[in-house]
Backbone as CSV, one residue per row, in Angstrom:
resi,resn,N_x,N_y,N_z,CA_x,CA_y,CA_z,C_x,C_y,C_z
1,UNK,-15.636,-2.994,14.382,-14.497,-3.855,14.690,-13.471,-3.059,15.475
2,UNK,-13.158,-3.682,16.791,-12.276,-2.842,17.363,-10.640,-2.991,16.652
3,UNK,-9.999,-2.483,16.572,-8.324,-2.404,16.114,-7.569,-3.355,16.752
4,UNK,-6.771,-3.982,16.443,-6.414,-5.167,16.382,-4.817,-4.207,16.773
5,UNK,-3.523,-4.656,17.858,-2.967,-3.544,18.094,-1.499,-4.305,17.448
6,UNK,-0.720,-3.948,16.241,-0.155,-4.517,15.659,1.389,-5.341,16.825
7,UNK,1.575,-6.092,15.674,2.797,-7.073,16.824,4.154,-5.957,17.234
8,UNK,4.193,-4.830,16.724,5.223,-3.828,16.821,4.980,-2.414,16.058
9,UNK,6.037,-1.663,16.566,5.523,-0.568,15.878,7.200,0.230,15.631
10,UNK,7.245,1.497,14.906,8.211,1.702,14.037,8.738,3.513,15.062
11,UNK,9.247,3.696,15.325,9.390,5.398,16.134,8.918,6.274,15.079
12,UNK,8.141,7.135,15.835,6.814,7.824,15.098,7.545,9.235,15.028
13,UNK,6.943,10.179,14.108,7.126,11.776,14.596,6.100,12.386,15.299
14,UNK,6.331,13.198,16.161,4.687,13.415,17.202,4.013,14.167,16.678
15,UNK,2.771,13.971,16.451,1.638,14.718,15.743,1.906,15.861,16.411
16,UNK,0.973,16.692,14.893,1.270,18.382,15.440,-0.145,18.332,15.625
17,UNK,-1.125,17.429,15.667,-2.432,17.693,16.167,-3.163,16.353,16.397
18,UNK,-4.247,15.759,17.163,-4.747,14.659,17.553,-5.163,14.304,16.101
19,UNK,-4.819,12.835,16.102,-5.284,12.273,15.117,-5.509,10.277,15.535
20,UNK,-6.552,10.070,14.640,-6.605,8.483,15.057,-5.386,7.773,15.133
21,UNK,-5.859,7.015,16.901,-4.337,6.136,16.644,-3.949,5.021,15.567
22,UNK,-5.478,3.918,14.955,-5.134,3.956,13.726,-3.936,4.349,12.469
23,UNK,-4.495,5.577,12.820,-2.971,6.226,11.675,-2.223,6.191,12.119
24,UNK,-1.512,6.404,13.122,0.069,6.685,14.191,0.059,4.543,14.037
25,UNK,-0.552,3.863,14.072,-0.255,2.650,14.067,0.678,2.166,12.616
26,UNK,-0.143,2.554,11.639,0.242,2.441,10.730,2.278,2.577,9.523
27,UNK,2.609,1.969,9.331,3.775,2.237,8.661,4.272,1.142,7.724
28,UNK,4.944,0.855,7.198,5.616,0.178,5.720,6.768,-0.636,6.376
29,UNK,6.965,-1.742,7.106,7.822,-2.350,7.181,8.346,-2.971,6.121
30,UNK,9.685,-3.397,5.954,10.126,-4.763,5.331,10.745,-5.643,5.645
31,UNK,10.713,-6.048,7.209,10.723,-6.962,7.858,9.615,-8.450,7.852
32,UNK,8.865,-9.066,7.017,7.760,-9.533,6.833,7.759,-11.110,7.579
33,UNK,6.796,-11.521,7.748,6.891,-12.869,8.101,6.009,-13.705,6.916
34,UNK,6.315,-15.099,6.625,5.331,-15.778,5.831,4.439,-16.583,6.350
35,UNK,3.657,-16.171,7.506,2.487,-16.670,8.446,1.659,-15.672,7.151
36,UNK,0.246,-16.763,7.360,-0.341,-16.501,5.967,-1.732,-15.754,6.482
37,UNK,-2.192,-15.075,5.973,-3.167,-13.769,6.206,-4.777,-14.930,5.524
38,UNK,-5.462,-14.889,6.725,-6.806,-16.090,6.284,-7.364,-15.112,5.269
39,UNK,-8.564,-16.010,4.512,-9.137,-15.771,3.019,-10.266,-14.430,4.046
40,UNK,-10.454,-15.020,5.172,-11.802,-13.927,5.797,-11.087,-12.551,6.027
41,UNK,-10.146,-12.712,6.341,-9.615,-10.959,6.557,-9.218,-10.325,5.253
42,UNK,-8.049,-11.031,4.709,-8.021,-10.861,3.320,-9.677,-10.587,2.543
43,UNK,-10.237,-11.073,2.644,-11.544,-10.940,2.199,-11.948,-9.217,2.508
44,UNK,-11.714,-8.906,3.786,-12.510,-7.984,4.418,-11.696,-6.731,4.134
45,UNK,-10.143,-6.813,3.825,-9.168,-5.913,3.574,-9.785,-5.474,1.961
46,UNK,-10.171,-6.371,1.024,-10.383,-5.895,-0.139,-11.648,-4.843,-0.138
47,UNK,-12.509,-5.440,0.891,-13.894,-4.940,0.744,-13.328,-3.260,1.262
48,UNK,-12.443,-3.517,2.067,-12.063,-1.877,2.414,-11.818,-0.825,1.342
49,UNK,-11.306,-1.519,0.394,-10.753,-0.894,-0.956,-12.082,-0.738,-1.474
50,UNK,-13.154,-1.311,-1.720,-14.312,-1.517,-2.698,-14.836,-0.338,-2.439
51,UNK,-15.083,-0.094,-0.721,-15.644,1.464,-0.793,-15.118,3.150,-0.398
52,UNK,-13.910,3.192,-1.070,-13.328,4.060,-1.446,-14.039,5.188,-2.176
53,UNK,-13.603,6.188,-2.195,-14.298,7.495,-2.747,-13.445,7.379,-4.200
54,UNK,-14.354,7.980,-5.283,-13.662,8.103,-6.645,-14.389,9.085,-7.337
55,UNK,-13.707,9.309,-8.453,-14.605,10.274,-9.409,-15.436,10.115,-9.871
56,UNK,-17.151,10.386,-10.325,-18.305,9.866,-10.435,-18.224,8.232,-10.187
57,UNK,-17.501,7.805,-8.952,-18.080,6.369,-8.553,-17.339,5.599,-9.619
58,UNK,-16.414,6.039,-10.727,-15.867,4.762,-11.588,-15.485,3.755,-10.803
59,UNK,-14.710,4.093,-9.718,-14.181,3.029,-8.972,-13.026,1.941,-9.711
60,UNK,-11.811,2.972,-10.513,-11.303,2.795,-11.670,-10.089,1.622,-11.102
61,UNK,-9.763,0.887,-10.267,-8.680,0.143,-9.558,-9.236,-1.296,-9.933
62,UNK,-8.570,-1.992,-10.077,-7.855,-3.296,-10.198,-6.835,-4.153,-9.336
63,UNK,-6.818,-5.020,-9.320,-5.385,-5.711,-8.737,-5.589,-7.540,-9.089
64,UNK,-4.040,-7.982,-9.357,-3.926,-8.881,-9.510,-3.414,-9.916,-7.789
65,UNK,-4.186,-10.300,-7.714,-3.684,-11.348,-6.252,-3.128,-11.723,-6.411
66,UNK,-1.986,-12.158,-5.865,-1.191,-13.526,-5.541,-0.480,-13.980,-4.324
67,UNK,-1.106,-14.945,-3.583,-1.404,-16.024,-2.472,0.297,-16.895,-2.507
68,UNK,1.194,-16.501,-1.596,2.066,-17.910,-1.410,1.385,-19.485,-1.703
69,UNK,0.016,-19.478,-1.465,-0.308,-20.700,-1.899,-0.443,-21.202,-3.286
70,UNK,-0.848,-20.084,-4.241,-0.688,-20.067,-5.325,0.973,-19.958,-6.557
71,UNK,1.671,-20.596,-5.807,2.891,-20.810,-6.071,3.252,-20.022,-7.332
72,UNK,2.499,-20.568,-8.650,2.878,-20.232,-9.747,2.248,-18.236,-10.156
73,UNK,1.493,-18.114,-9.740,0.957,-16.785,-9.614,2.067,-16.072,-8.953
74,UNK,2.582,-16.389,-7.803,2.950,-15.782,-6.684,4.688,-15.424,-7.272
75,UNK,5.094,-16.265,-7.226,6.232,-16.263,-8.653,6.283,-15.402,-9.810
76,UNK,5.641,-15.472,-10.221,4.937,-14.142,-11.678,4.912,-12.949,-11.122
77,UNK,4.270,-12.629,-10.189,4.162,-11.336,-9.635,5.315,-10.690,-9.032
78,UNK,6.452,-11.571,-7.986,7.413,-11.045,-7.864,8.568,-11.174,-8.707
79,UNK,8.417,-11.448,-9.608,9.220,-11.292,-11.135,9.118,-9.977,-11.302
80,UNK,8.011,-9.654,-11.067,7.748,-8.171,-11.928,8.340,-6.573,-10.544
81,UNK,8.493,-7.141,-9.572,9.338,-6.154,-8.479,10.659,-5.940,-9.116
82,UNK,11.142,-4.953,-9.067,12.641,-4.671,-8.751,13.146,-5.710,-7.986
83,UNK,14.611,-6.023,-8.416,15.149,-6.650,-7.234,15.530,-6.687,-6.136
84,UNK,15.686,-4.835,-5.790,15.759,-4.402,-4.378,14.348,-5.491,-3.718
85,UNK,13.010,-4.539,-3.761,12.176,-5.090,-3.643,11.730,-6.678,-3.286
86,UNK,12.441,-7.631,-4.702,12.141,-8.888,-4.419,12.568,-9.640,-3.384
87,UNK,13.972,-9.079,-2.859,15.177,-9.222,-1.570,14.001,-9.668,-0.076
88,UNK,13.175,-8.684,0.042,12.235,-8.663,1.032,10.677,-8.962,0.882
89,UNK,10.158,-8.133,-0.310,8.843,-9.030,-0.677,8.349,-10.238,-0.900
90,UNK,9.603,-10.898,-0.906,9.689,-12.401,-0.825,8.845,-13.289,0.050
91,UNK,9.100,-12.522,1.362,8.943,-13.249,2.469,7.268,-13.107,2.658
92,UNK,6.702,-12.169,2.232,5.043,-11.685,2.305,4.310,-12.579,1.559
93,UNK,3.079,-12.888,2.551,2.220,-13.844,2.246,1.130,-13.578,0.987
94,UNK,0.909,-11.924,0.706,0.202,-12.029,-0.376,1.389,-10.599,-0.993
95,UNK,0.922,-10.872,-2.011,1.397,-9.566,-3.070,0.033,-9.139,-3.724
96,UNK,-0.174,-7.654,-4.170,-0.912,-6.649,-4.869,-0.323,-6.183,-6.330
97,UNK,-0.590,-6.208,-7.117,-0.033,-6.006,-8.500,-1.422,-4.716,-8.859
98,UNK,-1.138,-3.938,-8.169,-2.391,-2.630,-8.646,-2.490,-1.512,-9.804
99,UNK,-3.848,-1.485,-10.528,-3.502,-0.952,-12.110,-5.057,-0.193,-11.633
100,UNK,-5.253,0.607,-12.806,-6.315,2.026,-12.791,-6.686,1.606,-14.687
101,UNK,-7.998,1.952,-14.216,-8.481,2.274,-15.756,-8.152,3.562,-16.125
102,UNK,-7.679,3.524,-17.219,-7.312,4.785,-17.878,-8.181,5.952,-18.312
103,UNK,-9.090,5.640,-19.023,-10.382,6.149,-18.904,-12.029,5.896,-18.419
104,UNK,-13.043,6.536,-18.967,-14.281,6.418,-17.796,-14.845,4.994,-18.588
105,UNK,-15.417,4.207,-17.856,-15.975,3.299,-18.463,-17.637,3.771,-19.227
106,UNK,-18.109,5.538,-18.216,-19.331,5.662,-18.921,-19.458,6.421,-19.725
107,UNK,-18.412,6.802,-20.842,-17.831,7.622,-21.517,-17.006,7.636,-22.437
108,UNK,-15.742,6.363,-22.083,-14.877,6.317,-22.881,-13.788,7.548,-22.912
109,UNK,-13.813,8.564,-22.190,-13.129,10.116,-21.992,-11.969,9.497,-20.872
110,UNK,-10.706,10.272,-21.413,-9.782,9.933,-20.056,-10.142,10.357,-18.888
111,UNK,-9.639,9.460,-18.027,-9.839,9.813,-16.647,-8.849,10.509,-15.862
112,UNK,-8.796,11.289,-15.873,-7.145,12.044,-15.195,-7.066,11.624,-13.591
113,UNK,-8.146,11.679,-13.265,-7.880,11.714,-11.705,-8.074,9.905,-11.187
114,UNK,-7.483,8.636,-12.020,-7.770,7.687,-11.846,-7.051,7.186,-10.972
115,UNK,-5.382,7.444,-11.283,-4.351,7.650,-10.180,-4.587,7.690,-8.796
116,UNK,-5.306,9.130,-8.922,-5.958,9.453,-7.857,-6.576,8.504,-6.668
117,UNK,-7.598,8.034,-7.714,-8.776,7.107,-6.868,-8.069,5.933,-6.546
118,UNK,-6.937,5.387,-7.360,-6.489,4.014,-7.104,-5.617,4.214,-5.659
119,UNK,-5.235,5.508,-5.398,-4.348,5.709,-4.391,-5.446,5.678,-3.334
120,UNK,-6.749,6.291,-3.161,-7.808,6.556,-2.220,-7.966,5.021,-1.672
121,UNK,-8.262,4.016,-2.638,-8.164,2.915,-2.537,-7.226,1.824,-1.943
122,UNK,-6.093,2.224,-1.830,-4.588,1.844,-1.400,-4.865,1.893,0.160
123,UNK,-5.436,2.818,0.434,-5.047,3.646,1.636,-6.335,2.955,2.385
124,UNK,-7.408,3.318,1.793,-8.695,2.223,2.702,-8.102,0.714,2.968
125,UNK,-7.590,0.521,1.814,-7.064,-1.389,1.978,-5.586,-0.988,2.991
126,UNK,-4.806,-0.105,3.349,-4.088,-0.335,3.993,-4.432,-0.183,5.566
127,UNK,-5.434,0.536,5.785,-5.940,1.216,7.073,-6.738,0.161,7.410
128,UNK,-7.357,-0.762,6.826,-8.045,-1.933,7.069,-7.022,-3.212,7.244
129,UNK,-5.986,-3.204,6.658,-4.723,-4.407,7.153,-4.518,-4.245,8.948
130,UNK,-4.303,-2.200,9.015,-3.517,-2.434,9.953,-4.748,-2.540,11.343
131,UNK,-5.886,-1.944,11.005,-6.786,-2.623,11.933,-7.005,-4.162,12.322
132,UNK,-6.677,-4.987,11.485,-6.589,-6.642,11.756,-4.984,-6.966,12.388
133,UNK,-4.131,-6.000,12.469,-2.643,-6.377,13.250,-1.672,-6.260,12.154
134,UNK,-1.622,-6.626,10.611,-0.938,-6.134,9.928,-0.417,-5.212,8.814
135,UNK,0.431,-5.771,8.017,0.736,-3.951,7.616,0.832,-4.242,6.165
136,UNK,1.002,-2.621,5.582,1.036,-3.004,4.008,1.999,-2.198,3.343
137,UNK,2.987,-2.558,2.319,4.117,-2.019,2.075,4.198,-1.565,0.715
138,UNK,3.681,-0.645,0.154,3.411,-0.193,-0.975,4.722,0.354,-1.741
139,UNK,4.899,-0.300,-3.214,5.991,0.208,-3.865,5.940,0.347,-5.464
140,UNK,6.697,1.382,-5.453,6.830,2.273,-6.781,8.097,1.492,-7.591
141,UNK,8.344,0.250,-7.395,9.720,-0.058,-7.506,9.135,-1.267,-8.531
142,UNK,8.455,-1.254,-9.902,8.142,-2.320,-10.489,8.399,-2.122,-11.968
143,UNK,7.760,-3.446,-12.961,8.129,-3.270,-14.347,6.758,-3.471,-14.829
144,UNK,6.248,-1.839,-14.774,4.897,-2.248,-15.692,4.346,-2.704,-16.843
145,UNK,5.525,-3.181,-17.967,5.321,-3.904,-18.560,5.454,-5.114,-18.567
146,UNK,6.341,-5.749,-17.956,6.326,-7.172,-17.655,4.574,-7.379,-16.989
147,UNK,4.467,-6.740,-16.178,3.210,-6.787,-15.317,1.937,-6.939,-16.294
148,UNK,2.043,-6.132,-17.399,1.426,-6.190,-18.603,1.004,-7.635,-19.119
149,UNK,2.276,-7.908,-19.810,2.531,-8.765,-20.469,2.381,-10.439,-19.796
150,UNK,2.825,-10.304,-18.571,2.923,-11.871,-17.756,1.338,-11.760,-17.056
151,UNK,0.317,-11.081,-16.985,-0.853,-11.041,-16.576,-1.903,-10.416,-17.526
152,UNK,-1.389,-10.627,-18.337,-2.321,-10.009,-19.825,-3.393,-8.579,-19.285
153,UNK,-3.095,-7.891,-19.374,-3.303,-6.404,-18.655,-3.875,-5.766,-19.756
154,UNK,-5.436,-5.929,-19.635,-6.058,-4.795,-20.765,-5.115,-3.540,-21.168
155,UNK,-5.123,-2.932,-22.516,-4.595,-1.683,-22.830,-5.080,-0.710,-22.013
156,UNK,-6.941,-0.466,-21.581,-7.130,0.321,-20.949,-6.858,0.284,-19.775
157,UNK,-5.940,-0.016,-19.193,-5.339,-0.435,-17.893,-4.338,-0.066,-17.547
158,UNK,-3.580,0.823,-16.735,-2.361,0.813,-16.487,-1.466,-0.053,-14.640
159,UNK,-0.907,-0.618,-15.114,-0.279,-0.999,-13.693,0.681,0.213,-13.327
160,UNK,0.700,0.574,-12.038,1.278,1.573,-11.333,1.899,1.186,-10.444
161,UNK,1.562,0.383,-9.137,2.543,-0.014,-7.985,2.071,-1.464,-7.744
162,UNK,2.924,-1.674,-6.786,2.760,-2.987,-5.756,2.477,-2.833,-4.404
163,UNK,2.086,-4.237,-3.595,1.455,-3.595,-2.662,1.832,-4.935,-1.937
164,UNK,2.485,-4.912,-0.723,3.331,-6.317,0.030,2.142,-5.966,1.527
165,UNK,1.412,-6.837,1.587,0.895,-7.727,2.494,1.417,-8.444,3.695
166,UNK,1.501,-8.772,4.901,1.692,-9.343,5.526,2.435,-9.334,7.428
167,UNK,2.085,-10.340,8.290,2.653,-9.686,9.402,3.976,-9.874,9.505
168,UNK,4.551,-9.191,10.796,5.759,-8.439,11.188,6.929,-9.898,11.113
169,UNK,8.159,-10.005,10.883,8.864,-11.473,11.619,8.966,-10.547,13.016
170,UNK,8.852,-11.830,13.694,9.336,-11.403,15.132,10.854,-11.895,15.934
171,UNK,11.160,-12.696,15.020,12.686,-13.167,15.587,13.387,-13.492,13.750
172,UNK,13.677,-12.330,12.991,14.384,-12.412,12.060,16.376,-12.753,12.413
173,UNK,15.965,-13.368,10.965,17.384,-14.422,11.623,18.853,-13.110,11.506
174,UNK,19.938,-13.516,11.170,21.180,-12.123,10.649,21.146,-12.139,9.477
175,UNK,20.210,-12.685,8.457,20.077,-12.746,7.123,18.971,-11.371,6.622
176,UNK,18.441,-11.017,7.873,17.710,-9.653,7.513,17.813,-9.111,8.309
177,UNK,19.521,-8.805,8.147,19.744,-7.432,8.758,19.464,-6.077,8.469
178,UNK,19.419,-6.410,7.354,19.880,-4.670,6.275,17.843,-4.544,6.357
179,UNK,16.954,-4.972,6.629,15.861,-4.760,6.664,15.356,-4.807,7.942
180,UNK,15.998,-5.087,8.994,15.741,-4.707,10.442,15.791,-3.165,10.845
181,UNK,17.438,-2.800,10.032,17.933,-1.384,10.676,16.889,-0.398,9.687
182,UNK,16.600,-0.716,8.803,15.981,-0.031,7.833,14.797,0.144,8.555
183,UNK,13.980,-0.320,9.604,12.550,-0.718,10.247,12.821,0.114,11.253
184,UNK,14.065,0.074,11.736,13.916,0.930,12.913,14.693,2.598,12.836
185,UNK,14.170,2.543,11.488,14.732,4.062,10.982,13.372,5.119,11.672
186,UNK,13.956,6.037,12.495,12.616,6.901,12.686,11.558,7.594,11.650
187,UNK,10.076,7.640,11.575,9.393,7.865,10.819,9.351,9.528,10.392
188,UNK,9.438,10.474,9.766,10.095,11.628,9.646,8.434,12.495,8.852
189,UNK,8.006,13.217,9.392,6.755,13.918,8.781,7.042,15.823,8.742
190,UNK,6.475,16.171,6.910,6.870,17.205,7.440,5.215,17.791,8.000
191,UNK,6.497,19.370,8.040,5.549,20.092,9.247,4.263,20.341,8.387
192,UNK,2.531,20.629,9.124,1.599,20.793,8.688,2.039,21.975,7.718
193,UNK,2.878,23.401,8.334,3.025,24.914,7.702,3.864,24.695,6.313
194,UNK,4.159,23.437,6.319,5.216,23.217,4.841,4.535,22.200,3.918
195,UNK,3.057,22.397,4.228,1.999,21.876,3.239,0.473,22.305,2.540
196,UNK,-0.371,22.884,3.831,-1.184,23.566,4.029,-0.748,25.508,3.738
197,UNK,-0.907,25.954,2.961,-0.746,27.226,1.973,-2.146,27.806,2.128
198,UNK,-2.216,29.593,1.956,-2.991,30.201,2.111,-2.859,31.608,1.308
199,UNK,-3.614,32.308,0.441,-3.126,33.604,-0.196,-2.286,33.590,-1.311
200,UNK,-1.421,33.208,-0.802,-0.040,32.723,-2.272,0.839,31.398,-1.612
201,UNK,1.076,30.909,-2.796,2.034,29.257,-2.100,3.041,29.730,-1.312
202,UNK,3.381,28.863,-0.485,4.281,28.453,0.263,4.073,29.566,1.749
203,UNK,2.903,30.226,1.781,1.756,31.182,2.906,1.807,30.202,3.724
204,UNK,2.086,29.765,5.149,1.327,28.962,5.430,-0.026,29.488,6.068
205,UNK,-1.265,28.674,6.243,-2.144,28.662,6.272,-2.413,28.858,7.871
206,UNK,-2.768,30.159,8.726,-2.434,30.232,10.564,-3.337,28.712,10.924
207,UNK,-4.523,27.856,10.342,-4.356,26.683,11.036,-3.688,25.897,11.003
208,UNK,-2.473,25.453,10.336,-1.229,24.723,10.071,-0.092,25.811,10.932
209,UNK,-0.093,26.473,11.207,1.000,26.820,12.288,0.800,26.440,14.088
């Protein structure tokens, strides 16, 4: 599938080395529109998530959907955002309510690195949005127990983030202002040498310089 080249894009920091434009496409608006994302892409965005890398293959992730069409779902789920959050997730055509099994299902032993995999997973389903033109806005800003409780959330389950769906507005009214200027905040990356370590921490590593 060729890349789909999104309706806008956000001021980038310039790579310190070639990388897919894919990724340089990619970023977290909260500018959203409620033009609705079809069941076939949506379809094809999940399947992105399905084959994600994990620890012996548990493939420990979850998520609860909810569809603007599904009114009463869709409602429930942004209950459970912060209200910063709800201000703008509002406007997105689907919401992600994403949780990790806690431990292995072939074992019953915790899974430490489940986190992990649910994030590996995040990232396939987001890299697959932005190949179809839109974007995905992932947030740490929720009430995992409500999330619990209003979606009956196995114990072995934990909910961790949210995940806002949907394309760009293109003529937002003066009612989203404070989420326009916020969009056109430049994207800020640090340097490879202030990540990549070699010998003893904080070394950087001479291929990161």
């Amino acid at each position: 599938m060729n890349p789909v080249q999104p309706e806008a894009t956000t001021p980038h920091a310039d790579p310190e080395a070639e990388i897919l434009p894919l990724l340089r496409e990619r970023w977290s608006p909260s500018t959203f529109s409620d033009r609705p994302i079809s069941p076939e892409i949506l379809r094809s965005v999940f399947e992105a998530a399905r084959w994600a890398p994990s620890s012996y293959n548990e493939q420990p992730w979850a998520y609860i959907v909810a569809r603007k069409e599904d009114e009463e779902t869709y409602r429930r789920a942004l209950s459970c955002l912060v209200e910063a959050n709800q201000a703008w997730a509002q406007h997105c055509p689907v919401l992600l309510l994403a949780c990790y099994r806690t431990h292995f299902a072939r074992n019953g032993k915790p899974n430490r690195h489940a986190a992990h995999d649910l994030g590996a997973a995040a990232a396939h389903l987001t890299f697959q949005a932005t190949a179809h033109g839109f974007f995905v806005h992932q947030m740490a800003g929720i009430d995992p127990e409500k999330i619990r409780q209003s979606f009956e959330i196995p114990d072995d389950y934990e909910p961790l983030t949210a995940l806002a769906l949907g394309y760009l507005e293109t003529a937002p009214g003066p009612d989203r202002a404070d989420t326009v200027e916020r969009d056109q905040q430049p994207d800020q990356r640090r340097r490879l040498a202030d990540t990549f370590f070699t010998g003893t921490w904080g070394t950087p590593h001479p291929v990161a310089q």
